[in-house]
C-alpha positions as CSV (number, residue, x, y, z in Angstrom):
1,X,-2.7,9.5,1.5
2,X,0.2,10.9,3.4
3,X,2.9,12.1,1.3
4,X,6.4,12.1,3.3
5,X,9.2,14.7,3.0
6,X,13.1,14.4,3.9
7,X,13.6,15.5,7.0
8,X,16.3,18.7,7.5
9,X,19.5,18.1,8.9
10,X,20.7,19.3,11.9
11,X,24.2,21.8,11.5
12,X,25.6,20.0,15.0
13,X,25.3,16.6,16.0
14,X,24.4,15.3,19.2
15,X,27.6,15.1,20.2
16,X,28.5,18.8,20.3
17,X,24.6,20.0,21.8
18,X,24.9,22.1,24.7
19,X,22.3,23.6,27.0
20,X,21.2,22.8,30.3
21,X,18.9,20.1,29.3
22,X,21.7,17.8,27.4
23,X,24.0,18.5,30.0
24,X,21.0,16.9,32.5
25,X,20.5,13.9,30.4
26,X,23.9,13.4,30.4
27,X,24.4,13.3,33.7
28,X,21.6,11.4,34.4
29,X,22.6,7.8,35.9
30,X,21.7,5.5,33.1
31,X,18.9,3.0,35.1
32,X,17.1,7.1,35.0
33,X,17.9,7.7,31.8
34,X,16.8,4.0,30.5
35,X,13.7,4.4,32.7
36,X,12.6,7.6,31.2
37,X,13.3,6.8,27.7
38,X,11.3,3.8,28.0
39,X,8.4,5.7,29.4
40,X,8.8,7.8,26.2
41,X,8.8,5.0,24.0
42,X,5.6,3.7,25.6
43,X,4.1,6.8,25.4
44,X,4.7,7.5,21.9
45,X,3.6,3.9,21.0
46,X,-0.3,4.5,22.7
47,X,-1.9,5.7,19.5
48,X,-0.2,3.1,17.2
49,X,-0.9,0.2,18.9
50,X,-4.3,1.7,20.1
51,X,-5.5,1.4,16.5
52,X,-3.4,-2.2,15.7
53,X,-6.0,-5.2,14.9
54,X,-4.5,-9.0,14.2
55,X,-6.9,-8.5,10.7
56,X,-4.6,-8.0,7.9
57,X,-1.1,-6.9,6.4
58,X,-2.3,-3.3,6.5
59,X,-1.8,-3.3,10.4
60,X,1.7,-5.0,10.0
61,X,3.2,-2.2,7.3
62,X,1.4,0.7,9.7
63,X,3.7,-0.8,12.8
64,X,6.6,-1.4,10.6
65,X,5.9,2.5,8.9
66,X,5.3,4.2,12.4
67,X,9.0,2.5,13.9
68,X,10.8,3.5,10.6
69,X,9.4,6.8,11.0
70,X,10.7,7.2,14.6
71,X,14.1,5.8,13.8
72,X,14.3,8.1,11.1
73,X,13.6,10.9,13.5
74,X,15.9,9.8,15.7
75,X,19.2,9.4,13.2
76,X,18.4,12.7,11.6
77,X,18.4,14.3,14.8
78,X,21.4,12.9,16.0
79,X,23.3,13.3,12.7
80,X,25.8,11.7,14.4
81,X,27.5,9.8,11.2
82,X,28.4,10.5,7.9
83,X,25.5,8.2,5.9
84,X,22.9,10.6,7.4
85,X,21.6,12.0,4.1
86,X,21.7,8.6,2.6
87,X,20.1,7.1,5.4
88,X,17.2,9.8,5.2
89,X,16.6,9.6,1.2
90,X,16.0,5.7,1.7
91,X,13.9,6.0,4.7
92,X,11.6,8.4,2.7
93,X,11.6,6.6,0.0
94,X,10.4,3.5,2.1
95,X,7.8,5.2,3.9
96,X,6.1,6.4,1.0
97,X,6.1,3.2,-0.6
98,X,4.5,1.5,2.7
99,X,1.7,4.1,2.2
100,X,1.5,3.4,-1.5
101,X,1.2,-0.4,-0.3
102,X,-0.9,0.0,2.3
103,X,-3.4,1.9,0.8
104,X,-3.4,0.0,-2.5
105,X,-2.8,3.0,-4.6
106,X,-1.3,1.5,-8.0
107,X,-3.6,-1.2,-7.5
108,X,-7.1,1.0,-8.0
109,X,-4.9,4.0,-9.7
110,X,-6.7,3.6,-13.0
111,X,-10.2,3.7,-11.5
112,X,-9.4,7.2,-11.4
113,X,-9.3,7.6,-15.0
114,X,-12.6,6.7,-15.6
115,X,-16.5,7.3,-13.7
116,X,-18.7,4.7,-13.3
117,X,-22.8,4.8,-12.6
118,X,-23.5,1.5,-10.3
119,X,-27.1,0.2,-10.2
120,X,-28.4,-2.6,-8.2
121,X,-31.2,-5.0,-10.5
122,X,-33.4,-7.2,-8.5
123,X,-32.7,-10.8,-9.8
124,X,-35.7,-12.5,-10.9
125,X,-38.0,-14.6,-8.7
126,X,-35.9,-13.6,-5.5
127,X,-36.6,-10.4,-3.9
128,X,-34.2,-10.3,-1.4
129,X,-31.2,-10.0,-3.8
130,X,-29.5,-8.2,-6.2
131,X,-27.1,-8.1,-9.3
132,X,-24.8,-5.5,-9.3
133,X,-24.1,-4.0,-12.8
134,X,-22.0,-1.0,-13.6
135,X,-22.3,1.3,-16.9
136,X,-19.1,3.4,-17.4
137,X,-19.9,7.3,-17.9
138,X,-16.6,8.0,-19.0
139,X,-13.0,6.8,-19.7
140,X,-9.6,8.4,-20.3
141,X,-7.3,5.6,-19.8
142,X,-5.2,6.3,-22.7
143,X,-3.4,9.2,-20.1
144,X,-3.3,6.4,-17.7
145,X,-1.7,4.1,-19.7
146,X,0.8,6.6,-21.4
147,X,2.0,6.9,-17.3
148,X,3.7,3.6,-17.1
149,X,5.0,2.7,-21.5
150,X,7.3,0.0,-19.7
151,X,4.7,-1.9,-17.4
152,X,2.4,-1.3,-20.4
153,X,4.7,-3.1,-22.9
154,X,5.4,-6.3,-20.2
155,X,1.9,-6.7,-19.7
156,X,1.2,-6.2,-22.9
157,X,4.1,-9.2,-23.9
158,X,2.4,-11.4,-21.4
159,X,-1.2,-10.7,-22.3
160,X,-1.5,-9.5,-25.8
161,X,-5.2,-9.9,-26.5
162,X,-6.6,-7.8,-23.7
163,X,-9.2,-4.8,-24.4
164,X,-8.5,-1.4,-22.9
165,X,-9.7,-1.5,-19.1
166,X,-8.8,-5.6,-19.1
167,X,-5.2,-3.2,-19.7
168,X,-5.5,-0.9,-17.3
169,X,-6.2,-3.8,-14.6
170,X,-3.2,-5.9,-15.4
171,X,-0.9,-2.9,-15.6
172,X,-2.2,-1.6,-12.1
173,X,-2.0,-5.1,-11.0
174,X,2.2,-4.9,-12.4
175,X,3.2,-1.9,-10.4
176,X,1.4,-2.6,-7.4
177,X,3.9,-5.9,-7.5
178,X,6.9,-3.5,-8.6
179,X,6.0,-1.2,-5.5
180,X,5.7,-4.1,-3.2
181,X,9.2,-5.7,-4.6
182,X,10.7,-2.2,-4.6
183,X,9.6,-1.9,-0.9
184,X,11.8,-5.4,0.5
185,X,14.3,-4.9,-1.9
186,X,15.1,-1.4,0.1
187,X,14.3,-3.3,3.5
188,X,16.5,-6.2,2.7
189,X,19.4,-3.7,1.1
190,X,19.5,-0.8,3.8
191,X,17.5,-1.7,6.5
192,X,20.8,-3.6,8.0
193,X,22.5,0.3,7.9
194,X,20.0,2.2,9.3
195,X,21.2,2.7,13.2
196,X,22.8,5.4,15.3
C-alpha cells in the first residue's frame, strides 16, 4: 500500500522563477501555451485511464486519487498563496485515506492478527464440490483490539454479546466507515479551497 508524504515547499513562487525556460512559456502566445499544456495533461493521463474499468468504486477513488495527486503537485509547486502548507497537509491526508479506502485496509486489518489453515472437504454424495472450513492456528487480537479502545467501546455499546473475532469484525467494520466518512468530510470541507 502506498504511503504518501508532504510534499516540500518551494522558497520562490512561480511568480518570481526566472531562467530561460519560464521566460519561454511566458512568452508563449497562449492558444501554444494551452495547446501544449493539454498535450501534457493527456499524456500524463495514459497510464491512469489505461488501467480504468467501469467495474467498481475502486476505479472511481484511483481517478479521483491520481487528479488530487496532480493538483497537489501543481499548488505546491507554484506556492503561489499563503494556504500552501494547509492545502498540502489536507491533500496528504486525503490521499492516504483513498488508499486506505481503496484497498480496504481497516476492513481486513485484523486478519492480520491472527493465521488461519483453510481446507477444502468434499461434501457428501457430490464430487464436484466443496465446503470450505477454516481452523485458526493462532490469534492475538487482544493487541488489535487495544489499537482502536474508542471504536472498541461503540461497538461494544451496540453489540454487547459478541465473542472475540465476532469483535474484531464489527470494529474493522467501524473504522472502515470512520475512514470512509473522514474521507468526504475533508472533500466536502476543503476540496472547495484547493486551487491556484
Amino acid at each position: 500500500m502506498k504511503n504518501y508524504e508532504k510534499l516540500t515547499i518551494p522558497e520562490d513562487s512561480a511568480w518570481n522563477r526566472k531562467g530561460v525556460s519560464a521566460w519561454i512559456w511566458r512568452n508563449l502566445h497562449w492558444r501554444i501555451r494551452y495547446f501544449l499544456g493539454g498535450c501534457k495533461n493527456i499524456i500524463r493521463w495514459i497510464p491512469t485511464l489505461y488501467e480504468d474499468k467501469d467495474w467498481d468504486h475502486w476505479h472511481i477513488y484511483n481517478i479521483l486519487q491520481k487528479k488530487i495527486e496532480f493538483q497537489r503537485k501543481e499548488i505546491i509547486y507554484a506556492n503561489r498563496h499563503m494556504r500552501v502548507d494547509c492545502d498540502n497537509r489536507d491533500m496528504t491526508i486525503v490521499l492516504n485515506l483513498i488508499e486506505r479506502v481503496k484497498e480496504d485496509y481497516y476492513g481486513t486489518e485484523y486478519l492480520d492478527y491472527s493465521e488461519t489453515k483453510f481446507r477444502f472437504e468434499p461434501i457428501e454424495g457430490d464430487r464436484e464440490l466443496y465446503t470450505m472450513d477454516q481452523d485458526v492456528i493462532s490469534e492475538n487480537y487482544d493487541d488489535y483490539l487495544k489499537k482502536y479502545p474508542s471504536s472498541v467501546r461503540k461497538v461494544s455499546k451496540q453489540n454487547p454479546d459478541l465473542n472475540k473475532e465476532d469483535l474484531c469484525y464489527y470494529v474493522a467494520k467501524h473504522n472502515e466507515k470512520k475512514a470512509h466518512d473522514l474521507l468526504h468530510q475533508i472533500l466536502k470541507e476543503r476540496m472547495s479551497w484547493w486551487w491556484d
